[in-house]
N, C-alpha and C positions, 0 to 999 in steps of 0.2 A: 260665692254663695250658690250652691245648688240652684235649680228648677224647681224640684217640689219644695225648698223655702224660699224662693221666693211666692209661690203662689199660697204658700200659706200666711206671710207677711198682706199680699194683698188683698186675703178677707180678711184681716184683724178691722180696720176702719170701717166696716161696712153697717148699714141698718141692722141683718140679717143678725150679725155677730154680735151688736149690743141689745138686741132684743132679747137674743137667748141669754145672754149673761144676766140680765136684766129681769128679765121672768122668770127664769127658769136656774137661776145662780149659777151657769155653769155652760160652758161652748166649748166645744172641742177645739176648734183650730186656736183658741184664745189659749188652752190652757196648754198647747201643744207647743205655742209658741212662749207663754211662760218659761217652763221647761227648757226648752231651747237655748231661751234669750235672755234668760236670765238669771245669775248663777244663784244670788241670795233669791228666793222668793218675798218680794213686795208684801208687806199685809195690809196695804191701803189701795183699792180699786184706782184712784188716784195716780198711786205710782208705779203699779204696772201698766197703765195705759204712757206714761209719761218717758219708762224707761222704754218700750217697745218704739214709741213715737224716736226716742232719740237715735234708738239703731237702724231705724228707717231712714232715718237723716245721714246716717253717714257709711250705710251700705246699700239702701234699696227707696232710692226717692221715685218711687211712683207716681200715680196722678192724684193721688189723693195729698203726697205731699205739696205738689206743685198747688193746686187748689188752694190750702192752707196756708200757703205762704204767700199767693194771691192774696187771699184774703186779710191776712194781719201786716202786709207789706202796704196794697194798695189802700184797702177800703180801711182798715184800721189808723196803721202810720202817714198816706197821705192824706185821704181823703175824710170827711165827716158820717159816721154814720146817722146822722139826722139827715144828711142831704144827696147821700148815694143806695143804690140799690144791690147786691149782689146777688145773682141767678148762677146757677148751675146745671149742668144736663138739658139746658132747652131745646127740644129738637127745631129744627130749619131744614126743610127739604126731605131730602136723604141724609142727614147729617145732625149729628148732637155737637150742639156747643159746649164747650169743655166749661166753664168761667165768662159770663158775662157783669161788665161794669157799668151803671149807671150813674151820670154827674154831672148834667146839664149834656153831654154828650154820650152815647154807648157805646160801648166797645167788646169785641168781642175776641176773647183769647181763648186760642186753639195750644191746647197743652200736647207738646213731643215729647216725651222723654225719653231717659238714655236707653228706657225699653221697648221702647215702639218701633216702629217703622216709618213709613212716609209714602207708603203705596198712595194711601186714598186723599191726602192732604193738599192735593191743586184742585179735587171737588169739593171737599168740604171747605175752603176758602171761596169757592163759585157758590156755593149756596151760601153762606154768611150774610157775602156783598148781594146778595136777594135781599135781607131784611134788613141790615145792618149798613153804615157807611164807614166806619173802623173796625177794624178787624188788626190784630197781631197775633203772632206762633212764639210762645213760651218755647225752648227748650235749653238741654244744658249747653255746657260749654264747649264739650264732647261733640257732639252734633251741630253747634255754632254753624261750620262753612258748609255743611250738604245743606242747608236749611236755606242759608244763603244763599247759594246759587240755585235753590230752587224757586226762591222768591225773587229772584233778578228780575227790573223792569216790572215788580208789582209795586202796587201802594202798601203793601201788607209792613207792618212793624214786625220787628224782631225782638226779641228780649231772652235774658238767658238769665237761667239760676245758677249759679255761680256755687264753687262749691264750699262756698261760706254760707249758703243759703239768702240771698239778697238776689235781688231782681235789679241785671244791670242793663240797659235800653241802647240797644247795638244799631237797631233800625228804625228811625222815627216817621211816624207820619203827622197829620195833620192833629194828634189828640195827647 
């Protein structure tokens, strides 16, 4: 998959892109990526958000995927939403937390994905452990052992999206 689609896949998810669609009936990169990504055109807003989500899943898992599967993995499938909290984007320091969980303990996961880097990732684990006492790094499978040996001799958990889409727990700590 190209550059310029991928980054037109990672505004489909965005505020910006369902407000326009929403108000205004109508988003460029939304309908650029119809087009694209879709050969029948959808005629239920439903199933084009539904079919774009699925080719994201199996060519271009960003953090928005990783999030989402957060989300209906942990807070849905394990946990209770009458008794957990889920936060996103919270900034700490110099640093945005990707996914925060809250469940009598919080936790804070730092989402890599297979398109990231790992430059800034042993700071933004230093500012977490400032507010936070759990902290784990999300990433794929692909990235598994650099993530690994970047976390040697921390407390930090590891957990990988697998590419069945499940969240398998490689490195555990206390939560």
């Amino acid at each position: 998959m190209s550059a310029n689609n991928n980054l037109l896949l990672n505004r489909i998810f965005t505020k910006s892109t369902f407000t326009d669609w929403i108000k205004n009936h109508k988003d460029s990169d939304l309908n650029e990526s119809i087009r694209k990504y879709l050969s029948n055109s959808p005629i239920l807003n439903k199933d084009v958000i539904s079919q774009i989500y699925k080719t994201m899943l199996k060519s271009h898992r960003n953090e928005y995927i990783y999030k989402n599967t957060l989300l209906n993995k942990l807070l849905l499938g394990r946990h209770s939403i009458k008794s957990t909290i889920a936060l996103t984007e919270i900034p700490i320091e110099k640093s945005k937390a990707d996914f925060i969980l809250i469940n009598g303990k919080a936790v804070v996961y730092e989402i890599k994905t297979e398109l990231d880097n790992f430059d800034r990732l042993i700071g933004q684990l230093k500012d977490y452990y400032k507010a936070f006492d759990y902290v784990c790094v999300i990433t794929s499978e692909s990235n598994y052992k650099n993530v690994l040996t970047l976390l040697q001799n921390t407390d930090v958990g590891l957990c990988t999206l697998t590419r069945r889409n499940t969240i398998s727990t490689k490195k555990r700590t206390d939560f």
